[in-house]
C-alpha positions in Angstrom: 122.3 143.9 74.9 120.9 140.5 73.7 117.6 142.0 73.2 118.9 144.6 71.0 118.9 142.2 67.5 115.4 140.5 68.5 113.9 144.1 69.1 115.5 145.1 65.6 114.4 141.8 63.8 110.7 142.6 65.3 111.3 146.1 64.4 112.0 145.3 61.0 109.4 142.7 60.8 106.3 145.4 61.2 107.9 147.5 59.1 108.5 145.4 56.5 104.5 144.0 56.8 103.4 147.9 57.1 104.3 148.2 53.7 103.0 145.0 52.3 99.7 146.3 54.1 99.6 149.1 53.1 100.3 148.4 49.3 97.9 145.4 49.1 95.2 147.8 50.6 92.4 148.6 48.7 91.2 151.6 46.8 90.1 154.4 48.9 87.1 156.4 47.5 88.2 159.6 49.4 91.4 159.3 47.2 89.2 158.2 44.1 87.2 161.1 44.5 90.0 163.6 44.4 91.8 161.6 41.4 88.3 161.9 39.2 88.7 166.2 40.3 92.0 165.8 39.3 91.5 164.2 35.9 88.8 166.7 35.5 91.0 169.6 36.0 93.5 168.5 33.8 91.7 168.6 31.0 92.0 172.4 31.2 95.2 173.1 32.7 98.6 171.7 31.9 101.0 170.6 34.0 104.9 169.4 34.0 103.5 165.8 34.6 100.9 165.3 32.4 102.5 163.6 29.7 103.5 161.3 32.3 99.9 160.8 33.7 99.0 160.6 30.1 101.1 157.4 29.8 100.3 155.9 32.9 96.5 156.1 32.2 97.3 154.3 29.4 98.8 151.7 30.8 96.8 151.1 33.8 93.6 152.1 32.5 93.2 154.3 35.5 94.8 157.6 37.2 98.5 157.1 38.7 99.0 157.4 41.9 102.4 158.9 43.4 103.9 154.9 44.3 102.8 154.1 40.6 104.9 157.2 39.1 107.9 156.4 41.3 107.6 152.7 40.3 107.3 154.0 36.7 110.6 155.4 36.9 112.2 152.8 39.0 110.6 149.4 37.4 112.2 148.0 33.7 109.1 147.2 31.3 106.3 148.3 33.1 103.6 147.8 30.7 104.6 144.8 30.7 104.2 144.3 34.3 101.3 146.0 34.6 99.8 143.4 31.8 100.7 140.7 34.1 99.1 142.5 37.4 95.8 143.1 35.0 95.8 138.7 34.4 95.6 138.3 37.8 92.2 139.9 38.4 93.2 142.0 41.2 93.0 146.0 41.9 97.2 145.4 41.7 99.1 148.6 40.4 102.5 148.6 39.9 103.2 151.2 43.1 101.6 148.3 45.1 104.5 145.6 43.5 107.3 148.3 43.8 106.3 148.7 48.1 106.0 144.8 47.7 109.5 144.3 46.6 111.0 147.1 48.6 109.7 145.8 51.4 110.2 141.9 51.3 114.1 143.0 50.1 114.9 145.1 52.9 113.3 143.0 55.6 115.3 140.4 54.3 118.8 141.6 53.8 118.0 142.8 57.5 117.0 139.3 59.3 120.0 137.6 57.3 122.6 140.9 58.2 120.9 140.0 61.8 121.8 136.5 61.7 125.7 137.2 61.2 125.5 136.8 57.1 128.2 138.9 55.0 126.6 142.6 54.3 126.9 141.4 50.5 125.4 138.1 50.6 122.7 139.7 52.5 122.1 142.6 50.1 122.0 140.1 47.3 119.7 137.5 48.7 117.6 140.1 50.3 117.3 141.9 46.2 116.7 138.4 45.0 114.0 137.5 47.5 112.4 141.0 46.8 112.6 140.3 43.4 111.2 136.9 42.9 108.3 136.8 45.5 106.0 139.0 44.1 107.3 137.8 40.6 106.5 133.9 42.5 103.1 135.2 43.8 101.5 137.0 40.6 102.8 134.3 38.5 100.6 131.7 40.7 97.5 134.0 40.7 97.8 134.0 37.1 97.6 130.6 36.7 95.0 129.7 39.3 92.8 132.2 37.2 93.7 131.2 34.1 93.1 127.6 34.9 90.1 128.6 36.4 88.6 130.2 33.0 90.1 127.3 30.9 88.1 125.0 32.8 84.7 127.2 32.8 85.1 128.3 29.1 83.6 125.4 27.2 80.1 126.0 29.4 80.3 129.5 28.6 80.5 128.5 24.9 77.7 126.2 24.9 75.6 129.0 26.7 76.6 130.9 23.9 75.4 128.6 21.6 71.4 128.0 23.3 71.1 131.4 23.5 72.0 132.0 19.6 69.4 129.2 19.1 67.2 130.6 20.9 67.1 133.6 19.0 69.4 136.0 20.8 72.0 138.5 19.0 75.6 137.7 20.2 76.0 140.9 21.7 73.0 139.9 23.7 73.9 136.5 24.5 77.3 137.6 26.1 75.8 139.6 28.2 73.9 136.8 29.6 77.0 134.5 29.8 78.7 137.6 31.8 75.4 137.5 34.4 74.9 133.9 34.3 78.3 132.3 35.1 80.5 132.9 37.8 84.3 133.0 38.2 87.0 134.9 35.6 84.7 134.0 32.7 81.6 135.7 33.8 83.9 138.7 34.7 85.9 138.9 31.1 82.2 138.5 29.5 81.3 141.4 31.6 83.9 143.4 30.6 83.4 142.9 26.7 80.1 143.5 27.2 80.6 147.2 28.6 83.1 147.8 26.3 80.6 147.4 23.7 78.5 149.7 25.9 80.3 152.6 25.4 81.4 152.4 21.6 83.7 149.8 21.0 83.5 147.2 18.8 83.0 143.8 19.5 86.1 142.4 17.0 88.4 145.3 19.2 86.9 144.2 23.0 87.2 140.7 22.1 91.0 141.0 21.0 91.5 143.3 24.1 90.2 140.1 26.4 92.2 138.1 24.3 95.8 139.9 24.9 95.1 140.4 28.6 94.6 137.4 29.3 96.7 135.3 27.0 95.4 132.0 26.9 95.0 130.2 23.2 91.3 129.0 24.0 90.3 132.6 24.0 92.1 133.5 21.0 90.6 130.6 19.5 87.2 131.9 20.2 88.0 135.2 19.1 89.5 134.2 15.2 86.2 132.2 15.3 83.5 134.9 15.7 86.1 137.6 13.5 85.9 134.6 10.6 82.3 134.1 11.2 81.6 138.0 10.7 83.7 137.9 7.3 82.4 135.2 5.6 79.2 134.2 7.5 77.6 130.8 7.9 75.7 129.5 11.2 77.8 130.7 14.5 75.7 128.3 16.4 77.1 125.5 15.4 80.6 126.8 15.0 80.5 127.4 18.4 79.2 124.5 19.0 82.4 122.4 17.1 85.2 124.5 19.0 83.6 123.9 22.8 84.1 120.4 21.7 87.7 120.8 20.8 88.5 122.9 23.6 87.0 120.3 25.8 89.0 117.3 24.6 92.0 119.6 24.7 91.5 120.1 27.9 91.0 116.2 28.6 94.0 115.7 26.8 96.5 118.1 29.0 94.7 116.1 32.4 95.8 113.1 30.5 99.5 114.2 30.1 99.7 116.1 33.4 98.4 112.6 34.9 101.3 110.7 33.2 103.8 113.6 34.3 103.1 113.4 37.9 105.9 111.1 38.4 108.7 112.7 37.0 107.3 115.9 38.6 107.3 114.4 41.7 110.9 112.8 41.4 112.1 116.2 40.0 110.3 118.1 43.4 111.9 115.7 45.9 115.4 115.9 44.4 115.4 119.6 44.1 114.6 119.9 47.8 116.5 117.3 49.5 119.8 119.4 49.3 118.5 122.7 51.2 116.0 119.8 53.3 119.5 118.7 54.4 121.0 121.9 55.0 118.4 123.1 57.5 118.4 120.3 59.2 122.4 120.0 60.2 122.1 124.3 60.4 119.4 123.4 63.5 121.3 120.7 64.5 125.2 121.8 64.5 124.8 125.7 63.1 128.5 126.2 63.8 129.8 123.8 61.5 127.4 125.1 58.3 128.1 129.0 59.5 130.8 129.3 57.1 128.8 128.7 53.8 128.2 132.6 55.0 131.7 133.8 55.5 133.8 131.5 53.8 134.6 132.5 50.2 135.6 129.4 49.4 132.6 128.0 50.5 130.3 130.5 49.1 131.9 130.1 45.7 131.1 126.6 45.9 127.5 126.9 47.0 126.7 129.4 44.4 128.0 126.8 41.7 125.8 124.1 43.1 123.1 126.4 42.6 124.1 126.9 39.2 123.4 123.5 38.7 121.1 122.6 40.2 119.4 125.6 38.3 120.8 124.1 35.3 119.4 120.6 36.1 115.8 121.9 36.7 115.4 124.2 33.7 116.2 120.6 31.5 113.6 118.6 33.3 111.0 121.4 33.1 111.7 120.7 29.5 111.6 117.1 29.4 108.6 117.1 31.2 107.0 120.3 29.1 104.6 119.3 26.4 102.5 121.8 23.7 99.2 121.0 23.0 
């Protein structure tokens, strides 16, 4: 009988990172192949869920798969999530979050039911963990890549701006920027660049870019080449100007996350010491914190700490949160 909850928390563990596998996998061509047939036939016979196909596509940009209809129907404000899955630069769909969040909830709710919590605190923390890792994890790829084209962005410009003087239509010039350098910037050049391939115009594939991925440097560069093609005047050195502003603002945020570090540091350690503490009497003396799981009274009281303490981070994110 004791090995009955380890074999179920093992259990439960494969299960739980079957699913993750298998919705972070990538795309199989076998099942791309059948998708593009599919598509194909669609466009001759209807079918009770084409409208919502229809809308899928248009969201995703690509055929929906079963796990990104269910999510469809399940998940609040997809498009919205799937703009966030389409920053990251990743083959992410929104059936692949859905498994993600399924998977990491039940597996948790299990271990902590397991472990002798309350079925209700364990269904709650398990929905809660479900629901803010994957949120945790995009959010951080979104930055990283973000950060990444913020910092390559200026180079990009000033390639933009020999090639010009060199001769070279803009059109033409972007797609050497695209080939030339690596990263997200070389990848969002590449993408305008095909866009204009197949019909679009530049003004609409530059905007496009400019929504996905959100940044103001971007948008900055956008306004400038729409105001250049209105009014005219020498793009070169345009160009030129707003790499030089969008290199001092960069300088500028290194300058006031530099002077931040501090608080950010004091504000990291104090938000951590409490649960740093808990752990360690829980592995010391796990009798004496067991009933923060089954007392009410104590329960009550942690969740109000964690109000708090919720409270108390949210105003030094603020303090410590400065627009450029």
């Amino acid at each position: 009988m004791p090995m009955l909850p380890l074999l179920l928390i093992a259990l439960g563990a494969l299960m739980a990172l079957g699913m993750i596998l298998f919705a972070l996998a990538g795309p199989s061509a076998q099942k791309a192949g059948t998708r593009r047939l599919a598509a194909v036939r669609e466009r001759h016979t209807a079918s009770p869920g084409s409208a919502i196909e229809a809308q899928m596509r248009r969201i995703t940009g690509r055929s929906a798969t079963k796990a990104d209809l269910a999510a469809m129907r399940l998940l609040p404000n997809v498009e919205q999530l799937q703009k966030r899955l389409n920053m990251t630069g990743k083959a992410w769909t929104v059936g692949q979050y859905g498994f993600a969040t399924v998977g990491i909830a039940l597996f948790a709710a299990v271990a902590l039911m397991l472990k002798g919590a309350p079925l209700l605190l364990a269904l709650l923390l398990g929905l809660a963990l479900g629901a803010g890792i994957p949120h945790v994890v995009v959010g951080k790829v979104i930055k990283r890549r973000v950060a990444k084209f913020t910092a390559k962005f200026p180079d990009a410009i000033e390639l933009l701006v020999r090639g010009l003087r060199s001769g070279l239509p803009i059109s033409e010039t972007m797609q050497v920027v695209g080939a030339e350098v690596p990263g997200p910037v070389g990848e969002e050049f590449r993408s305008v660049s095909d866009k204009m391939k197949i019909g679009r115009s530049m003004d609409v594939a530059l905007q496009e870019t400019a929504d996905r991925l959100g940044t103001p440097e971007f948008q900055f560069f956008v306004i400038t080449i729409a105001i250049q093609r209105e009014t005219g005047g020498n793009l070169a050195e345009t160009l030129q100007n707003l790499a030089t502003v969008l290199r001092q603002r960069g300088q500028m945020k290194l300058k006031i996350k530099a002077m931040s570090s501090e608080s950010k540091a004091s504000a990291y350690i104090i938000g951590a010491l409490p649960f740093i503490v808990f752990a360690l009497i829980y592995m010391i003396n796990p009798p004496y914190m067991a009933g923060f799981f089954s007392d009410v009274r104590l329960m009550t009281v942690g969740g109000g700490g964690f109000v708090w303490m919720g409270i108390g981070a949210f105003i030094m994110s603020k303090m410590i949160s400065f627009e450029i």
